[in-house]
C-alpha positions in Angstrom: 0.0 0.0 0.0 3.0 2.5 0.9 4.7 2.1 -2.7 1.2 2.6 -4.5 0.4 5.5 -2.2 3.9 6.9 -2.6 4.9 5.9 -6.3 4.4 8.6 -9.3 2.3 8.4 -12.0 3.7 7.9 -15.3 4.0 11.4 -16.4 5.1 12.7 -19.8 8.5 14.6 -19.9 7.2 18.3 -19.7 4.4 17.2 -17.3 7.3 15.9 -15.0 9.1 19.7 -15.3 5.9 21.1 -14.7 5.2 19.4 -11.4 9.0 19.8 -10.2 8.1 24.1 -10.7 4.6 23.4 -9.3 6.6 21.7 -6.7 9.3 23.7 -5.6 7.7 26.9 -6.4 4.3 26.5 -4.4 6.4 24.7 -1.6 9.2 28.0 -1.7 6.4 30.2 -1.3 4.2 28.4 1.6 7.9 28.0 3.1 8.0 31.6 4.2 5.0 31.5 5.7 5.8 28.2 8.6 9.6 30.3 8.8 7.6 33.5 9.6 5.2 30.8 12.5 8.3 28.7 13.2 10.3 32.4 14.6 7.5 33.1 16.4 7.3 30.0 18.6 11.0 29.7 18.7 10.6 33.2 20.7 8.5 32.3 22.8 5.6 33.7 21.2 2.5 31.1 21.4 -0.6 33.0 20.0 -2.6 31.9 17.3 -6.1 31.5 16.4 -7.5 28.2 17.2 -10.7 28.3 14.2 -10.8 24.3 15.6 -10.4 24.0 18.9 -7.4 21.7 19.5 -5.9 25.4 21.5 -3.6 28.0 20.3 -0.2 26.8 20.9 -1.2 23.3 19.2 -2.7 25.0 16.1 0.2 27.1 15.9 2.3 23.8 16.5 0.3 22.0 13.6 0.5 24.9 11.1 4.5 25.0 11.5 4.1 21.9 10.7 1.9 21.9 7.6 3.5 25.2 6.5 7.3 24.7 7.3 8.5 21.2 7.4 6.0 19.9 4.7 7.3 22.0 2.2 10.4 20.9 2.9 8.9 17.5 1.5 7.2 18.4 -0.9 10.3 20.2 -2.6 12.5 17.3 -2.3 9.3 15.1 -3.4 9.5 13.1 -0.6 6.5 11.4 1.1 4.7 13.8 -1.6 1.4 13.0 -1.2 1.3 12.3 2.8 2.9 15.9 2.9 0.0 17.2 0.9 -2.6 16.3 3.2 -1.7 18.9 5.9 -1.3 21.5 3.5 -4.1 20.7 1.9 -6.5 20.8 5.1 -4.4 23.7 6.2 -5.3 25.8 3.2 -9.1 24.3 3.6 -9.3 25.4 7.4 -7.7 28.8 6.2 -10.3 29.4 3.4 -13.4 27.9 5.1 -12.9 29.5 9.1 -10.1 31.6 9.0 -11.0 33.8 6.3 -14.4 32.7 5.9 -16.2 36.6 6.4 -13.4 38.3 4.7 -13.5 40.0 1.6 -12.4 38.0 -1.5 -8.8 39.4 -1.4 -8.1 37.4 1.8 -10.0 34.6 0.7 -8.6 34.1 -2.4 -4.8 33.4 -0.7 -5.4 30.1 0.3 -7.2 29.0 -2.6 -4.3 30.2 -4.3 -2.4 27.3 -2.8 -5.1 25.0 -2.2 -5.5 24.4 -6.1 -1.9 23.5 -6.8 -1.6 21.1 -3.9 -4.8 19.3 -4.9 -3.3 18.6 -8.6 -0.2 17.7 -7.1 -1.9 15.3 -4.9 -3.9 13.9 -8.3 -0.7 14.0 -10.2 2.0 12.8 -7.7 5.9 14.2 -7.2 6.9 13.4 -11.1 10.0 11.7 -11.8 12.2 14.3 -10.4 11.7 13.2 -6.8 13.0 11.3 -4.1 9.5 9.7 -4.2 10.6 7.8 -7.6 13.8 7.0 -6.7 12.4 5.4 -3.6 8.8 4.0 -4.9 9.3 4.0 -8.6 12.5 2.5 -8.9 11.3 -1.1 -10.6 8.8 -0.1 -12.3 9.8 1.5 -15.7 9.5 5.4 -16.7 
Protein backbone atom coordinates (compact mmCIF):
# COMPACT_ATOMS: atom_id res chain seq x y z
CA UNK A 1 0.00 0.00 0.00
CA UNK A 2 2.97 2.51 0.91
CA UNK A 3 4.69 2.08 -2.67
CA UNK A 4 1.19 2.62 -4.48
CA UNK A 5 0.40 5.53 -2.20
CA UNK A 6 3.87 6.90 -2.63
CA UNK A 7 4.91 5.92 -6.35
CA UNK A 8 4.36 8.60 -9.34
CA UNK A 9 2.26 8.44 -11.97
CA UNK A 10 3.74 7.87 -15.34
CA UNK A 11 4.03 11.44 -16.42
CA UNK A 12 5.09 12.67 -19.80
CA UNK A 13 8.53 14.64 -19.90
CA UNK A 14 7.20 18.28 -19.71
CA UNK A 15 4.43 17.16 -17.27
CA UNK A 16 7.27 15.86 -14.95
CA UNK A 17 9.06 19.72 -15.34
CA UNK A 18 5.94 21.08 -14.73
CA UNK A 19 5.19 19.40 -11.43
CA UNK A 20 8.96 19.82 -10.24
CA UNK A 21 8.07 24.10 -10.67
CA UNK A 22 4.57 23.39 -9.31
CA UNK A 23 6.56 21.72 -6.69
CA UNK A 24 9.29 23.74 -5.57
CA UNK A 25 7.71 26.90 -6.41
CA UNK A 26 4.34 26.51 -4.38
CA UNK A 27 6.38 24.74 -1.61
CA UNK A 28 9.22 27.96 -1.68
CA UNK A 29 6.37 30.24 -1.29
CA UNK A 30 4.23 28.39 1.56
CA UNK A 31 7.87 28.01 3.14
CA UNK A 32 8.05 31.55 4.17
CA UNK A 33 5.01 31.55 5.72
CA UNK A 34 5.84 28.19 8.64
CA UNK A 35 9.59 30.29 8.83
CA UNK A 36 7.56 33.46 9.58
CA UNK A 37 5.16 30.84 12.51
CA UNK A 38 8.28 28.69 13.20
CA UNK A 39 10.34 32.40 14.57
CA UNK A 40 7.48 33.10 16.44
CA UNK A 41 7.30 30.00 18.60
CA UNK A 42 11.04 29.66 18.73
CA UNK A 43 10.61 33.18 20.69
CA UNK A 44 8.50 32.28 22.81
CA UNK A 45 5.57 33.69 21.19
CA UNK A 46 2.52 31.11 21.45
CA UNK A 47 -0.57 33.01 19.97
CA UNK A 48 -2.64 31.87 17.28
CA UNK A 49 -6.14 31.49 16.39
CA UNK A 50 -7.53 28.18 17.24
CA UNK A 51 -10.69 28.32 14.23
CA UNK A 52 -10.85 24.34 15.59
CA UNK A 53 -10.39 23.96 18.92
CA UNK A 54 -7.43 21.67 19.45
CA UNK A 55 -5.85 25.41 21.51
CA UNK A 56 -3.64 28.04 20.27
CA UNK A 57 -0.18 26.76 20.86
CA UNK A 58 -1.21 23.26 19.16
CA UNK A 59 -2.75 25.01 16.12
CA UNK A 60 0.21 27.13 15.89
CA UNK A 61 2.32 23.81 16.47
CA UNK A 62 0.31 22.04 13.58
CA UNK A 63 0.47 24.91 11.13
CA UNK A 64 4.50 25.03 11.50
CA UNK A 65 4.15 21.88 10.70
CA UNK A 66 1.94 21.89 7.57
CA UNK A 67 3.50 25.25 6.50
CA UNK A 68 7.30 24.74 7.33
CA UNK A 69 8.53 21.17 7.39
CA UNK A 70 5.97 19.89 4.74
CA UNK A 71 7.30 22.00 2.23
CA UNK A 72 10.41 20.92 2.95
CA UNK A 73 8.95 17.46 1.52
CA UNK A 74 7.19 18.44 -0.90
CA UNK A 75 10.32 20.16 -2.63
CA UNK A 76 12.53 17.26 -2.25
CA UNK A 77 9.30 15.09 -3.38
CA UNK A 78 9.49 13.12 -0.57
CA UNK A 79 6.50 11.38 1.06
CA UNK A 80 4.74 13.82 -1.60
CA UNK A 81 1.36 13.04 -1.16
CA UNK A 82 1.25 12.26 2.76
CA UNK A 83 2.90 15.94 2.94
CA UNK A 84 -0.03 17.17 0.89
CA UNK A 85 -2.62 16.35 3.25
CA UNK A 86 -1.70 18.95 5.90
CA UNK A 87 -1.25 21.54 3.48
CA UNK A 88 -4.12 20.71 1.86
CA UNK A 89 -6.48 20.81 5.13
CA UNK A 90 -4.36 23.71 6.22
CA UNK A 91 -5.26 25.84 3.20
CA UNK A 92 -9.07 24.25 3.59
CA UNK A 93 -9.28 25.40 7.39
CA UNK A 94 -7.65 28.84 6.23
CA UNK A 95 -10.34 29.38 3.43
CA UNK A 96 -13.35 27.94 5.10
CA UNK A 97 -12.92 29.51 9.14
CA UNK A 98 -10.13 31.55 8.97
CA UNK A 99 -11.04 33.83 6.26
CA UNK A 100 -14.40 32.73 5.91
CA UNK A 101 -16.17 36.56 6.41
CA UNK A 102 -13.36 38.27 4.67
CA UNK A 103 -13.47 39.97 1.64
CA UNK A 104 -12.37 37.96 -1.51
CA UNK A 105 -8.78 39.43 -1.39
CA UNK A 106 -8.07 37.44 1.84
CA UNK A 107 -10.03 34.59 0.72
CA UNK A 108 -8.61 34.06 -2.40
CA UNK A 109 -4.85 33.43 -0.65
CA UNK A 110 -5.45 30.11 0.31
CA UNK A 111 -7.21 28.98 -2.58
CA UNK A 112 -4.31 30.24 -4.33
CA UNK A 113 -2.37 27.25 -2.78
CA UNK A 114 -5.05 25.03 -2.24
CA UNK A 115 -5.52 24.44 -6.05
CA UNK A 116 -1.94 23.53 -6.78
CA UNK A 117 -1.56 21.08 -3.90
CA UNK A 118 -4.83 19.34 -4.89
CA UNK A 119 -3.31 18.65 -8.60
CA UNK A 120 -0.24 17.69 -7.15
CA UNK A 121 -1.91 15.28 -4.85
CA UNK A 122 -3.87 13.91 -8.32
CA UNK A 123 -0.71 14.01 -10.17
CA UNK A 124 2.05 12.79 -7.71
CA UNK A 125 5.93 14.24 -7.25
CA UNK A 126 6.90 13.40 -11.12
CA UNK A 127 9.96 11.72 -11.79
CA UNK A 128 12.17 14.34 -10.44
CA UNK A 129 11.66 13.19 -6.84
CA UNK A 130 13.00 11.26 -4.13
CA UNK A 131 9.46 9.66 -4.16
CA UNK A 132 10.60 7.80 -7.63
CA UNK A 133 13.82 7.04 -6.71
CA UNK A 134 12.42 5.38 -3.61
CA UNK A 135 8.81 3.95 -4.93
CA UNK A 136 9.27 4.03 -8.65
CA UNK A 137 12.54 2.46 -8.86
CA UNK A 138 11.32 -1.06 -10.58
CA UNK A 139 8.77 -0.09 -12.26
CA UNK A 140 9.78 1.54 -15.73
CA UNK A 141 9.52 5.38 -16.71
Amino acid sequence: MPQKFFAPVPLPNQANWAVLILRIGFASLMLVYGYGKLERYLNGERGFADPIGLGEETTLLLAIFSEFFCPIFLIFGLWTRAALIPLILTMLVAFFIIHSGDPWDKQEHPLVFLIPYIALFLTGPGRFSLDHRLYAASKPS
